[in-house]
N, C-alpha and C positions, 0 to 999 in steps of 0.2 A: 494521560487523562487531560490533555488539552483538548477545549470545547472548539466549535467551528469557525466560533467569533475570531478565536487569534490566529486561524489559517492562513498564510498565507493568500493574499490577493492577486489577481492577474498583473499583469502592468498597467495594461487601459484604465484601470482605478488610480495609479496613481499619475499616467499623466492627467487628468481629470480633477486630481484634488491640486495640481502643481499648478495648473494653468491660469486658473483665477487668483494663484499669488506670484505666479511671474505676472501676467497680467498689471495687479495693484503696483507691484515693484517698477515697472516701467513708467504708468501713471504718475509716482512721487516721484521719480528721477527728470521727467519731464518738469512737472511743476515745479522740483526745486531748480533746474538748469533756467527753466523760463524765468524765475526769479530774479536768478542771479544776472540773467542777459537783460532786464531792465533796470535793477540794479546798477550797472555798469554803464547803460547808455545815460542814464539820471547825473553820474559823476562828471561825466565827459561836457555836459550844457555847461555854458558861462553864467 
């Protein structure tokens, strides 16, 4: 007596729900590299 809701999904659903959090994950990995690489030029000034 499992309802349709917990059926198993196609794949195409879940790359679909993955995409927009690999997506964000890319985004913050940028942001915090870009951070750190002016960070690090900021140390190097006299």
């Amino acid at each position: 007596m499992i309802p349709d809701f917990f059926q198993p999904s196609s794949p195409a659903t879940h790359v679909g729900l993955w995409k927009p959090i690999i997506g964000l994950f890319i985004v913050l990995f940028a942001t915090f590299v870009g951070v750190e690489i002016r960070l690090g030029n900021e140390e190097d000034e006299p």
